[in-house]
mmCIF file as gemmi writes it, N, C-alpha and C atoms, coordinates in Angstrom:
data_model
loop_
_atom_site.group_PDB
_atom_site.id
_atom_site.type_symbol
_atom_site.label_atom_id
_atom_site.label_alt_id
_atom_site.label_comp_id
_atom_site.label_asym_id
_atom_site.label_entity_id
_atom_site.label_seq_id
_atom_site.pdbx_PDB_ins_code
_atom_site.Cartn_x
_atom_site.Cartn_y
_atom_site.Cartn_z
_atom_site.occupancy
_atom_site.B_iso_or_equiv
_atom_site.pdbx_formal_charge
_atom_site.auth_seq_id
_atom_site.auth_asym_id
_atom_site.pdbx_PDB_model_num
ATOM 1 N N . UNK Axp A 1 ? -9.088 6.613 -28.393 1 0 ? 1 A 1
ATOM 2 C CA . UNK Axp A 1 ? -8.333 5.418 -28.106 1 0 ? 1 A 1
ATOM 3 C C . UNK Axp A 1 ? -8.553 5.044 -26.637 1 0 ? 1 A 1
ATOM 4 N N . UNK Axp A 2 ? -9.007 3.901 -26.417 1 0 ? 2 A 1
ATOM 5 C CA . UNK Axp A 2 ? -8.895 3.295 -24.959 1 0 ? 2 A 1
ATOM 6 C C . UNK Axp A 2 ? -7.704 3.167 -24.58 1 0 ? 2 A 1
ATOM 7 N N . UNK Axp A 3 ? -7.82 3.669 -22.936 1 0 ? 3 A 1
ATOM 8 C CA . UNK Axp A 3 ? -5.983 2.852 -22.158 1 0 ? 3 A 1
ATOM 9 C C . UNK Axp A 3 ? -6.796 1.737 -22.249 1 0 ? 3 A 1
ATOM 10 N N . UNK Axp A 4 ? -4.93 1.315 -21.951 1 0 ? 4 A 1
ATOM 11 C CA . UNK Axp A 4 ? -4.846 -0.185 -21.825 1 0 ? 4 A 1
ATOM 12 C C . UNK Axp A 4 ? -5.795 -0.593 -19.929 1 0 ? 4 A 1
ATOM 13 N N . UNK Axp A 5 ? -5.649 -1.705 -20.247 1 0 ? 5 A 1
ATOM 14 C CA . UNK Axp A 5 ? -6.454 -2.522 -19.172 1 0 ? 5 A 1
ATOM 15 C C . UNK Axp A 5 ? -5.381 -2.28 -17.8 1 0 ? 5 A 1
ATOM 16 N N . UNK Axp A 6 ? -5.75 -1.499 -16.89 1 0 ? 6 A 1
ATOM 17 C CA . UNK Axp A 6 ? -5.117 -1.872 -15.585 1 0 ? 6 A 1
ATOM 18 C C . UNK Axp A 6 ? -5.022 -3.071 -15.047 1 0 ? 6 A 1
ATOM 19 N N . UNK Axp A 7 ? -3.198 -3.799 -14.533 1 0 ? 7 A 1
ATOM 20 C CA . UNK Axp A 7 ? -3.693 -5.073 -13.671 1 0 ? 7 A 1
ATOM 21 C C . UNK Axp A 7 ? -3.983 -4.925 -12.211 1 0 ? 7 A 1
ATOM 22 N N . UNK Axp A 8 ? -5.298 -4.809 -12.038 1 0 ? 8 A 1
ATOM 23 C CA . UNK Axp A 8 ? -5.432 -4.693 -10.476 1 0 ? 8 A 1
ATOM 24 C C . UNK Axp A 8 ? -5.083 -5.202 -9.98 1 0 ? 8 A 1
ATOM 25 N N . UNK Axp A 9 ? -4.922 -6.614 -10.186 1 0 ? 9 A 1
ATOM 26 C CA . UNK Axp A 9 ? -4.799 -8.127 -9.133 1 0 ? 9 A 1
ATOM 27 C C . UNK Axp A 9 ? -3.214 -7.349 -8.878 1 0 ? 9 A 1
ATOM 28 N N . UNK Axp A 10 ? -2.351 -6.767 -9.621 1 0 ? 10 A 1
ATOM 29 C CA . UNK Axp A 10 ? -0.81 -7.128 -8.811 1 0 ? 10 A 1
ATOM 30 C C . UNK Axp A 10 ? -0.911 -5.815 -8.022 1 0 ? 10 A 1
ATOM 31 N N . UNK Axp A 11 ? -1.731 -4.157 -8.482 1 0 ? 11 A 1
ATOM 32 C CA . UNK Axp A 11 ? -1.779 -3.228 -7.541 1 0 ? 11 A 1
ATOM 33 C C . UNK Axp A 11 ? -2.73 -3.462 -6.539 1 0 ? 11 A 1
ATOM 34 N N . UNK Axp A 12 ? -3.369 -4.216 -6.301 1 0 ? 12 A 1
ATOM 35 C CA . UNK Axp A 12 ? -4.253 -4.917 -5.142 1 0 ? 12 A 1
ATOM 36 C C . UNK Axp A 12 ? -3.636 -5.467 -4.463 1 0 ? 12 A 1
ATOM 37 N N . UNK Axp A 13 ? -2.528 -6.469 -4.728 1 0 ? 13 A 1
ATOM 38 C CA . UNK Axp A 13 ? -1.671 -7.553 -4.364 1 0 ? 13 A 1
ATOM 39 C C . UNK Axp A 13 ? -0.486 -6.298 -3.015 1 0 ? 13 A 1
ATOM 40 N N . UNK Axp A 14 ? -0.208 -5.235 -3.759 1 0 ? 14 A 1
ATOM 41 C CA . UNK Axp A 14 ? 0.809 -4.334 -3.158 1 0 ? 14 A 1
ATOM 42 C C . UNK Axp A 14 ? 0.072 -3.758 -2.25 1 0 ? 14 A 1
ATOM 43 N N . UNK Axp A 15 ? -1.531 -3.112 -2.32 1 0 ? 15 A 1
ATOM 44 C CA . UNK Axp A 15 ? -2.42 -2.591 -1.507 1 0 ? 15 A 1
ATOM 45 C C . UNK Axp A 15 ? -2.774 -3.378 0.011 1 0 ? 15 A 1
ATOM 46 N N . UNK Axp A 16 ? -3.065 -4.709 -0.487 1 0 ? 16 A 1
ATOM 47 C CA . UNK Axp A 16 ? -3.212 -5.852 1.08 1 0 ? 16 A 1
ATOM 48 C C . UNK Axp A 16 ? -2.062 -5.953 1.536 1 0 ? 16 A 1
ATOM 49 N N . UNK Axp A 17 ? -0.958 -5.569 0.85 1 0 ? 17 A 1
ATOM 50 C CA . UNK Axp A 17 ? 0.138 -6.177 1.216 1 0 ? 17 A 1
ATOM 51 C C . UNK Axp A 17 ? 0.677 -4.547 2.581 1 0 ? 17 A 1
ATOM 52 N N . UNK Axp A 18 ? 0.355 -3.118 2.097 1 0 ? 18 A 1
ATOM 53 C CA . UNK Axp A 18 ? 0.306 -2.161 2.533 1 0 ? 18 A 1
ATOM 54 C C . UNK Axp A 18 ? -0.572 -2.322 3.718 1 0 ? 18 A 1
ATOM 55 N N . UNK Axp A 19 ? -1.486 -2.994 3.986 1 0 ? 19 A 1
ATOM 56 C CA . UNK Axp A 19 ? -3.183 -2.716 4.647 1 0 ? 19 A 1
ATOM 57 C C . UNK Axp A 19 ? -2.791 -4.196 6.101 1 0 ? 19 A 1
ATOM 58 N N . UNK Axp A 20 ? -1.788 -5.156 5.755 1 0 ? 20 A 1
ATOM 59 C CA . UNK Axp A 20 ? -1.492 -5.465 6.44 1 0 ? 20 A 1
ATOM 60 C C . UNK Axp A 20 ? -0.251 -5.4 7.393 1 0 ? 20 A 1
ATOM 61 N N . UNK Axp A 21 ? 0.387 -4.977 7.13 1 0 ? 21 A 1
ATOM 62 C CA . UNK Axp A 21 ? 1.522 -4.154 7.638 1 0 ? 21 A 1
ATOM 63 C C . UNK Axp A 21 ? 0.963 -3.135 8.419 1 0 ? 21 A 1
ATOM 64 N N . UNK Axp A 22 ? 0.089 -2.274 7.762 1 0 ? 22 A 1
ATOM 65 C CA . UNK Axp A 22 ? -0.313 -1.391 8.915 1 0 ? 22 A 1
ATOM 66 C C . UNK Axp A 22 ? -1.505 -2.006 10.177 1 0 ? 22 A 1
ATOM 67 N N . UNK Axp A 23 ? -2.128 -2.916 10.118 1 0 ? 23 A 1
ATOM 68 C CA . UNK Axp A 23 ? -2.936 -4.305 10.885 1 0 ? 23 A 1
ATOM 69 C C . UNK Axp A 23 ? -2.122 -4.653 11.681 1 0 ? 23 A 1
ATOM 70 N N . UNK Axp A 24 ? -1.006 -4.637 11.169 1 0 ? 24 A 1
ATOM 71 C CA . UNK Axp A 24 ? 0.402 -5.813 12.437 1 0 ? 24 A 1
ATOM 72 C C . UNK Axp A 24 ? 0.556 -4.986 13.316 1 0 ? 24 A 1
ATOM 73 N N . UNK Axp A 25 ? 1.064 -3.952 12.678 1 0 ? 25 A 1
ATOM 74 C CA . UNK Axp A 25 ? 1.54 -2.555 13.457 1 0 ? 25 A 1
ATOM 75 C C . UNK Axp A 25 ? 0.47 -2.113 14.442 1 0 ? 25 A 1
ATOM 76 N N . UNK Axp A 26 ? -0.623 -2.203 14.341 1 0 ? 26 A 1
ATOM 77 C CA . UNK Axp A 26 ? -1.772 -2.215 15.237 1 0 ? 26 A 1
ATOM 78 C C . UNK Axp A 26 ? -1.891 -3.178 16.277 1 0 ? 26 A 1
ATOM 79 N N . UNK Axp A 27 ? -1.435 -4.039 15.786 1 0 ? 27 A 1
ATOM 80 C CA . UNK Axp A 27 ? -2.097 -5.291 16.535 1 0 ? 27 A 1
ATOM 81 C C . UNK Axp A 27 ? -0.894 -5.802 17.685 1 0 ? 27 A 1
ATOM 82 N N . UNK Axp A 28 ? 0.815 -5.139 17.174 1 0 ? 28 A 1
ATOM 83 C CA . UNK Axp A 28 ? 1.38 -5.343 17.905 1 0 ? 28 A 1
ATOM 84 C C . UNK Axp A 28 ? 1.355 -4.468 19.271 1 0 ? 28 A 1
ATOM 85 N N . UNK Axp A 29 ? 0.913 -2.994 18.934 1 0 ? 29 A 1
ATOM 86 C CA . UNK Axp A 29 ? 1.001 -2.193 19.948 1 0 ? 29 A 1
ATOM 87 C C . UNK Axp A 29 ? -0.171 -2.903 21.224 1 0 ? 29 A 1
ATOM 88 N N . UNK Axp A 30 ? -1.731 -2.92 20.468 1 0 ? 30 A 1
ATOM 89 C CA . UNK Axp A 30 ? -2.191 -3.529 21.297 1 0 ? 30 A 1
ATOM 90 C C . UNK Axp A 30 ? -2.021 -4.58 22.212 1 0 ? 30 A 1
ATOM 91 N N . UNK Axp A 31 ? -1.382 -5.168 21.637 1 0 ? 31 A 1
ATOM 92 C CA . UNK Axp A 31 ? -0.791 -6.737 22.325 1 0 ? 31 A 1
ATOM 93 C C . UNK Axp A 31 ? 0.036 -5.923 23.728 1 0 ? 31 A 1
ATOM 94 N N . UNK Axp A 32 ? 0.916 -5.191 23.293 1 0 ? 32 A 1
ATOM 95 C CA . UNK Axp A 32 ? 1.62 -4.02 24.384 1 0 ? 32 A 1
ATOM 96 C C . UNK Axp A 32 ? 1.129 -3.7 25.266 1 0 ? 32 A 1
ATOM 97 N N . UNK Axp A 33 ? -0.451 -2.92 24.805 1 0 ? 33 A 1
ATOM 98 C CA . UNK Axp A 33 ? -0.849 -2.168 25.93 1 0 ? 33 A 1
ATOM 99 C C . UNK Axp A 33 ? -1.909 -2.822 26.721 1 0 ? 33 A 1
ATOM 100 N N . UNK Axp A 34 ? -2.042 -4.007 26.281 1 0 ? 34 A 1
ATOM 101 C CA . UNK Axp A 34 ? -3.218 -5.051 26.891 1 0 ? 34 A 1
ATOM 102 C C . UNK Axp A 34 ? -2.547 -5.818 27.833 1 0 ? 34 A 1
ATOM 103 N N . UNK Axp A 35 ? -3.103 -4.869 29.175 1 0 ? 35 A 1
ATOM 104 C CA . UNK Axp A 35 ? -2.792 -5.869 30.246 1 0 ? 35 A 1
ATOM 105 C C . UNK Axp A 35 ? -3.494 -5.481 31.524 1 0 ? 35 A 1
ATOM 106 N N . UNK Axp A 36 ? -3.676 -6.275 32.373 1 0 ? 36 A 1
ATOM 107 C CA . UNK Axp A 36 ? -4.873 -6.236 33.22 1 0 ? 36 A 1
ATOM 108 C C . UNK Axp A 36 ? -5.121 -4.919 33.824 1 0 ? 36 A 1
ATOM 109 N N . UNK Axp A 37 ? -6.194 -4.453 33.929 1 0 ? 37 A 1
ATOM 110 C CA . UNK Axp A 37 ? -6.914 -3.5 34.463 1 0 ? 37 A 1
ATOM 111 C C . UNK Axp A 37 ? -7.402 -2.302 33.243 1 0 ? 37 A 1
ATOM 112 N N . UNK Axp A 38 ? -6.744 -2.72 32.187 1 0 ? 38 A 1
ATOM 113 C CA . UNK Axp A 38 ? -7.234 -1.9 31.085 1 0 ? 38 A 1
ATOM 114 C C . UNK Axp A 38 ? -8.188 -2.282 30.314 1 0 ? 38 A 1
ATOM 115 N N . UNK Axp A 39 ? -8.97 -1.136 30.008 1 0 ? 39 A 1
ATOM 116 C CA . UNK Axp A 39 ? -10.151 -1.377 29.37 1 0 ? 39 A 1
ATOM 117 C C . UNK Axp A 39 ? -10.229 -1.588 27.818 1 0 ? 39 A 1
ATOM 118 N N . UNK Axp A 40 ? -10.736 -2.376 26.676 1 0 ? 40 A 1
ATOM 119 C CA . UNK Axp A 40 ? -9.966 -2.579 25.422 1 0 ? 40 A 1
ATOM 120 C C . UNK Axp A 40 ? -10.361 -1.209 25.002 1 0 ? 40 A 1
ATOM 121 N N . UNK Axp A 41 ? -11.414 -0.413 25.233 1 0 ? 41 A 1
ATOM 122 C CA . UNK Axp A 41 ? -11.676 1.011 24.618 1 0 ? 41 A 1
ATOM 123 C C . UNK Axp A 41 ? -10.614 1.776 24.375 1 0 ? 41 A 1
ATOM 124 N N . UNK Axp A 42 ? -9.896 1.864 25.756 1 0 ? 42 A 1
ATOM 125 C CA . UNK Axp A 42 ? -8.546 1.868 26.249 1 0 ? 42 A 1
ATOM 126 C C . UNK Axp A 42 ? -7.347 1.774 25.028 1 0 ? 42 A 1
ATOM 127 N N . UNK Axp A 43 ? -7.054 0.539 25.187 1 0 ? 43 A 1
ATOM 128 C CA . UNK Axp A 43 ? -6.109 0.233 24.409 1 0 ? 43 A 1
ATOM 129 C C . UNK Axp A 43 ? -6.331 0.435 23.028 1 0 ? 43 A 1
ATOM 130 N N . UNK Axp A 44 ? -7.806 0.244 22.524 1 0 ? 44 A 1
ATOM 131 C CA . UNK Axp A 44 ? -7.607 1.008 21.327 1 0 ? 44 A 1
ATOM 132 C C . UNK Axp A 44 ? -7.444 2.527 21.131 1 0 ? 44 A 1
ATOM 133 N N . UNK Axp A 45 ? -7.813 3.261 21.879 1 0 ? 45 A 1
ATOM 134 C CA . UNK Axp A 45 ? -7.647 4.455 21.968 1 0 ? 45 A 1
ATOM 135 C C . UNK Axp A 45 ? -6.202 4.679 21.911 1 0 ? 45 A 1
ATOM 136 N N . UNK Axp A 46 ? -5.589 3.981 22.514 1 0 ? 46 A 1
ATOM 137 C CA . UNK Axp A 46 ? -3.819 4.626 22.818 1 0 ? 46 A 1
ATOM 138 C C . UNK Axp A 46 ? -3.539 3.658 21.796 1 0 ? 46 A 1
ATOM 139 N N . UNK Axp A 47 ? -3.424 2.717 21.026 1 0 ? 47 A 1
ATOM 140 C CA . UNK Axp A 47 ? -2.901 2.102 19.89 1 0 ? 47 A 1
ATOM 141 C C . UNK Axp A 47 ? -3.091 2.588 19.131 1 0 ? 47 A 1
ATOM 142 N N . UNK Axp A 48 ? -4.671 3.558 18.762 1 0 ? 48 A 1
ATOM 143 C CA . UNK Axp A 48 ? -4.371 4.549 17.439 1 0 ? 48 A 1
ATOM 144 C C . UNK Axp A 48 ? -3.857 5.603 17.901 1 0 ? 48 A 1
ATOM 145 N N . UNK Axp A 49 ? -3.628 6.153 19.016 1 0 ? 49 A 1
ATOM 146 C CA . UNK Axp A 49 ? -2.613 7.459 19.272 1 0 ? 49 A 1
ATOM 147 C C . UNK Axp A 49 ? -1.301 6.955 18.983 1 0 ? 49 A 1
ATOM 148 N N . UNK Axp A 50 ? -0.888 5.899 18.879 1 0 ? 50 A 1
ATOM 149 C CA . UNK Axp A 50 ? 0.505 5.271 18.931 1 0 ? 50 A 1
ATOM 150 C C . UNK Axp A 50 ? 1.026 5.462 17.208 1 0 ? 50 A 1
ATOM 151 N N . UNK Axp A 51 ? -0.55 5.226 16.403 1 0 ? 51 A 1
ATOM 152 C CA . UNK Axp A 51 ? -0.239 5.038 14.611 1 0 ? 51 A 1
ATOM 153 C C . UNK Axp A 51 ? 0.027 6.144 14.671 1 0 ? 51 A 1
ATOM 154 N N . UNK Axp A 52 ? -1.222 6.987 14.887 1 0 ? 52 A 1
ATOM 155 C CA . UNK Axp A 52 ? -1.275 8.58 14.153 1 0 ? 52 A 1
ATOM 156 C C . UNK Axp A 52 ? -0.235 9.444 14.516 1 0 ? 52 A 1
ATOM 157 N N . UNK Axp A 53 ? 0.891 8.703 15.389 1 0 ? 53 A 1
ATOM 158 C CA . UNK Axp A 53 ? 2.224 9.461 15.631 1 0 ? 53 A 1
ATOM 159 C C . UNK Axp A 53 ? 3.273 8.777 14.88 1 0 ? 53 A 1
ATOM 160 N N . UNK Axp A 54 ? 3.211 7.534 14.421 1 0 ? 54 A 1
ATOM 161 C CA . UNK Axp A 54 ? 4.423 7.385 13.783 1 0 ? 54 A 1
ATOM 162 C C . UNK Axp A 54 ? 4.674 7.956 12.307 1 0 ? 54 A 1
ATOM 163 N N . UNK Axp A 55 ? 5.991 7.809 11.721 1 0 ? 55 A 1
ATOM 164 C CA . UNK Axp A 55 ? 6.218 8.567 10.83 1 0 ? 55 A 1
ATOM 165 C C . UNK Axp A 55 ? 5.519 8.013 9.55 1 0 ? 55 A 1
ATOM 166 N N . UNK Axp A 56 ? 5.288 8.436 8.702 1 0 ? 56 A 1
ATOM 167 C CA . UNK Axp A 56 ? 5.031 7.831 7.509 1 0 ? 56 A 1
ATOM 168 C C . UNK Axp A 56 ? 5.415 7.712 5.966 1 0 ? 56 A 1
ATOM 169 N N . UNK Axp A 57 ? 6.896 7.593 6.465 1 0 ? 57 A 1
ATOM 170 C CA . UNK Axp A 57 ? 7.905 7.622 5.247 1 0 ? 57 A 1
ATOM 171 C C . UNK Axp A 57 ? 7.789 6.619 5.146 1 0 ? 57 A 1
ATOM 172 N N . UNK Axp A 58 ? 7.521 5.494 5.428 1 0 ? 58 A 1
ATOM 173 C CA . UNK Axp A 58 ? 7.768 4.095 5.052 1 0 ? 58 A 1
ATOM 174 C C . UNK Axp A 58 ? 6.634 3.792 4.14 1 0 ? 58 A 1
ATOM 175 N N . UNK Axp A 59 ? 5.607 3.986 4.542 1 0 ? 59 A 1
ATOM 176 C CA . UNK Axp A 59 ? 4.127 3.771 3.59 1 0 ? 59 A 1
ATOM 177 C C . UNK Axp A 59 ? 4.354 4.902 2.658 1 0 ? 59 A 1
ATOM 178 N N . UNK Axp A 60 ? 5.03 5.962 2.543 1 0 ? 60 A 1
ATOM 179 C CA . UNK Axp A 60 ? 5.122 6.683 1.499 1 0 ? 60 A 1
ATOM 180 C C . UNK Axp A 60 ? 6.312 6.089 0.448 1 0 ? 60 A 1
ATOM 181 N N . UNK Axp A 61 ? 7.523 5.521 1.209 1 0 ? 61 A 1
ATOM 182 C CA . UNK Axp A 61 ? 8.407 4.63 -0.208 1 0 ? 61 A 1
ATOM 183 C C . UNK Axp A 61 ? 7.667 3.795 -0.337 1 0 ? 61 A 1
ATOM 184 N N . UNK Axp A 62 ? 6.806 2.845 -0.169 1 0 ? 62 A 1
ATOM 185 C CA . UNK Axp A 62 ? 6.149 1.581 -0.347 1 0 ? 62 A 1
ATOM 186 C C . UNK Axp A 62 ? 5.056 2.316 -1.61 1 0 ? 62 A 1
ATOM 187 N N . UNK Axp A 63 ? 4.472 3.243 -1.311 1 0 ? 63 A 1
ATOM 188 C CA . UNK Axp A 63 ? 3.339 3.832 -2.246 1 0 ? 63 A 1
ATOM 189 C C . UNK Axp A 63 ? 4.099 4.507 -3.605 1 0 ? 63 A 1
ATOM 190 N N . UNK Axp A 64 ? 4.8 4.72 -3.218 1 0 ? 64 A 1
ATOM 191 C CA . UNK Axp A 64 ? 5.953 5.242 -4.51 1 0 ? 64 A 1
ATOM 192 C C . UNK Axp A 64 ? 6.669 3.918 -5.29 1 0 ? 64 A 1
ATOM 193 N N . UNK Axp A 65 ? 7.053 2.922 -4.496 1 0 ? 65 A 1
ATOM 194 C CA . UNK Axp A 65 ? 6.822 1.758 -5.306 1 0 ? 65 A 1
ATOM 195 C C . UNK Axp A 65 ? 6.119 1.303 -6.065 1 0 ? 65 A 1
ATOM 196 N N . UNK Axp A 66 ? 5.173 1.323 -5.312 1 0 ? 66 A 1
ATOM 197 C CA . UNK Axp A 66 ? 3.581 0.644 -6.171 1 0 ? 66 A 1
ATOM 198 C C . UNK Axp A 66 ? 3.126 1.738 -7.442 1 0 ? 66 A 1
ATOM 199 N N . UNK Axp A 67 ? 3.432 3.111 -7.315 1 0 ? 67 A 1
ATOM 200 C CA . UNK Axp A 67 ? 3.425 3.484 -8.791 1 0 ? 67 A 1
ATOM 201 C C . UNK Axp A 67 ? 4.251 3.872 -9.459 1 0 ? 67 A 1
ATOM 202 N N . UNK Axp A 68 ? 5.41 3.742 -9.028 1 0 ? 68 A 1
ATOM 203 C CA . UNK Axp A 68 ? 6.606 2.988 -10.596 1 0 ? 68 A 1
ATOM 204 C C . UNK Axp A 68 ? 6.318 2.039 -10.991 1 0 ? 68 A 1
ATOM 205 N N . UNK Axp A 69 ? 5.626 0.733 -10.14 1 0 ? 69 A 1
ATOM 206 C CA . UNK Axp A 69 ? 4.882 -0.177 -10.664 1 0 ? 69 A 1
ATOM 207 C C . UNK Axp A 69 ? 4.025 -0.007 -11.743 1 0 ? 69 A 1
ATOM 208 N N . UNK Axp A 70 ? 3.109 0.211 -11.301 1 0 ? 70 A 1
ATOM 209 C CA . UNK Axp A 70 ? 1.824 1.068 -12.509 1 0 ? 70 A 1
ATOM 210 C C . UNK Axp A 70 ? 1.882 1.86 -13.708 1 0 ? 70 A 1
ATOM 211 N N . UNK Axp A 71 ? 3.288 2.976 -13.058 1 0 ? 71 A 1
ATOM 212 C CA . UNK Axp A 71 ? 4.064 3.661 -14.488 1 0 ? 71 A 1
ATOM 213 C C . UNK Axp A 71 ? 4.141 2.404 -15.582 1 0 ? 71 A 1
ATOM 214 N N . UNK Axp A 72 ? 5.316 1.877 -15.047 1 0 ? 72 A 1
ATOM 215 C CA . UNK Axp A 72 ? 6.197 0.527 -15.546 1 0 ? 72 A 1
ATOM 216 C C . UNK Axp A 72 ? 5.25 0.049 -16.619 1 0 ? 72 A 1
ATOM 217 N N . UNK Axp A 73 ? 4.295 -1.163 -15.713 1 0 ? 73 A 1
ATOM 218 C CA . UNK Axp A 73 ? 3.058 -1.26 -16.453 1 0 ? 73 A 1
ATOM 219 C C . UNK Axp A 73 ? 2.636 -1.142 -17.524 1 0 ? 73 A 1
ATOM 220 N N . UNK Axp A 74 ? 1.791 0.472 -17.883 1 0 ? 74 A 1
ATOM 221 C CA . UNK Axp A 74 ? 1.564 1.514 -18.652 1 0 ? 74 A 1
ATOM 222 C C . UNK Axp A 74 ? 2.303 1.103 -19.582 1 0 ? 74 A 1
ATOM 223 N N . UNK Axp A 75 ? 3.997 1.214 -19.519 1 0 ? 75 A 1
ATOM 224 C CA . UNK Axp A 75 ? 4.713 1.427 -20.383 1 0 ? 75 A 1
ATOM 225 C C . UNK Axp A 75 ? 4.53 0.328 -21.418 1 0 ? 75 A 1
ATOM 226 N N . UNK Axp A 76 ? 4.834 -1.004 -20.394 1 0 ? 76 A 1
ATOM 227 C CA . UNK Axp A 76 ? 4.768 -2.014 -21.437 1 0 ? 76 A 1
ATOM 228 C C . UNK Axp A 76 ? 3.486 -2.625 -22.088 1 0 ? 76 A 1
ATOM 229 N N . UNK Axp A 77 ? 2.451 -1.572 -21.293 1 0 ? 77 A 1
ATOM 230 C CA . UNK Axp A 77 ? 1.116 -2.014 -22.254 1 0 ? 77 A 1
ATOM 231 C C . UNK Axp A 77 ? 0.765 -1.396 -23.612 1 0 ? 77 A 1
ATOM 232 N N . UNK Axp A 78 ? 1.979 -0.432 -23.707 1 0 ? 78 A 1
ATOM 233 C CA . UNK Axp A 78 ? 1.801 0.926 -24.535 1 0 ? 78 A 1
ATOM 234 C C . UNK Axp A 78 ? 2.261 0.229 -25.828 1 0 ? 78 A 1
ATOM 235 N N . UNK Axp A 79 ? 2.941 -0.902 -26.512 1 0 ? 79 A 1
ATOM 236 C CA . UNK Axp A 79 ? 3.249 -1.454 -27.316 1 0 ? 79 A 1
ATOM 237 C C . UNK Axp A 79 ? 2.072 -2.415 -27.934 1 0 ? 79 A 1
ATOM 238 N N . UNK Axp A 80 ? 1.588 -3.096 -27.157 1 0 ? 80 A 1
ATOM 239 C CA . UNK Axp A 80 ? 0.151 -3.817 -27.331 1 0 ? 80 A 1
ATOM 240 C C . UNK Axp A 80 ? -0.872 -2.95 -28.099 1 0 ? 80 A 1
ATOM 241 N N . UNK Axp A 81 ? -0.848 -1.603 -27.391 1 0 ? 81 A 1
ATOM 242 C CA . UNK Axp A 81 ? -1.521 -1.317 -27.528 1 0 ? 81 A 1
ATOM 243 C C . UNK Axp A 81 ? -2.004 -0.533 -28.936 1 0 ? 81 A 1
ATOM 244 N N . UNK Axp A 82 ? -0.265 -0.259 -29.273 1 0 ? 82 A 1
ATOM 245 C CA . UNK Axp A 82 ? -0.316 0.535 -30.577 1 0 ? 82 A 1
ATOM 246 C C . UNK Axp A 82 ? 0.699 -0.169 -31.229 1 0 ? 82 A 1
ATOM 247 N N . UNK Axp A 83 ? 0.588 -1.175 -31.541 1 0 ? 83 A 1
ATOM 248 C CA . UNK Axp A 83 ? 1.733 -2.166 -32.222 1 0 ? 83 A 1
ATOM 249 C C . UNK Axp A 83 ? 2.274 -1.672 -33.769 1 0 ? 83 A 1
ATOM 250 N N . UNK Axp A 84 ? 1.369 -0.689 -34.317 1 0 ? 84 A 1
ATOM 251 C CA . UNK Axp A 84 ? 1.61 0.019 -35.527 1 0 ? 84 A 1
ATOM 252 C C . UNK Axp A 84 ? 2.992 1.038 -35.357 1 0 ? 84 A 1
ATOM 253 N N . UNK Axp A 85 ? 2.941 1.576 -34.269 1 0 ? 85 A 1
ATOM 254 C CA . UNK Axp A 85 ? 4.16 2.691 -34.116 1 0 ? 85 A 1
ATOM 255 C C . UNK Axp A 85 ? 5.256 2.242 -34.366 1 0 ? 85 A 1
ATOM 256 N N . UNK Axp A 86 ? 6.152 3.097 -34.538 1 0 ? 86 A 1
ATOM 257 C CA . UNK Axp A 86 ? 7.504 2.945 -35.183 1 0 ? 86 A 1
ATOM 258 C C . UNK Axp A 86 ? 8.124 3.564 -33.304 1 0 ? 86 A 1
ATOM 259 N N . UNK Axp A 87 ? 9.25 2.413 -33.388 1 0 ? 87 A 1
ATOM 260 C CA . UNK Axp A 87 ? 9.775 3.224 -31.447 1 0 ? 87 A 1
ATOM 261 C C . UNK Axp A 87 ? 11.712 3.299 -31.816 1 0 ? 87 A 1
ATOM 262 N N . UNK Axp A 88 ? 11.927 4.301 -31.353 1 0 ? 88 A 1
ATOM 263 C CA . UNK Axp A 88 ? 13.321 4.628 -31.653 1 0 ? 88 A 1
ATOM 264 C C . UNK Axp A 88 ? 13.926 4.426 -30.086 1 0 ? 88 A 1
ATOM 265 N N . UNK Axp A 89 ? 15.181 4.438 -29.98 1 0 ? 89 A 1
ATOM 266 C CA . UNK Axp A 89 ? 15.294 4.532 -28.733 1 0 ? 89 A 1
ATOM 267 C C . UNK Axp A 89 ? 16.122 5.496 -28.772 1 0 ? 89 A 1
């Protein structure tokens, strides 16, 4: 039996949505540490020392979202998919 069809477009949709959040978060520190006499090597250097220290519970509830999502999903593709079954609750 084939699974059902994954919808990428909406776990893609949660993925850019993850990928920019962490971009901002970048982009704000830099904005921070950019200021005259610094070199941008510089500031990128200490803007990713700035990520690779913060915590990462937040991208971990966000990723735990996105697959109860996917569970979820699954679930309701699981009827499509075998429309013959008998479902009790």
């Amino acid at each position: 039996m084939e699974p059902p069809p994954v919808d990428e477009g909406h776990l893609g949709t949660i993925a850019a949505a993850l990928a920019v959040w962490l971009a901002g978060a970048a982009a704000r520190e830099a904005l921070r540490l950019a200021v005259p006499g610094i070199g941008g090597d510089q500031v990128a250097a200490d803007a990713t020392e700035h990520l690779e220290s913060l915590s990462d519970a937040w991208l971990r509830g966000q990723l735990g979202g996105a697959l109860s999502a996917a569970q979820m999903a699954g679930r309701f593709a699981l009827p499509e998919d075998a429309p013959l079954a008998r479902y009790q609750g």
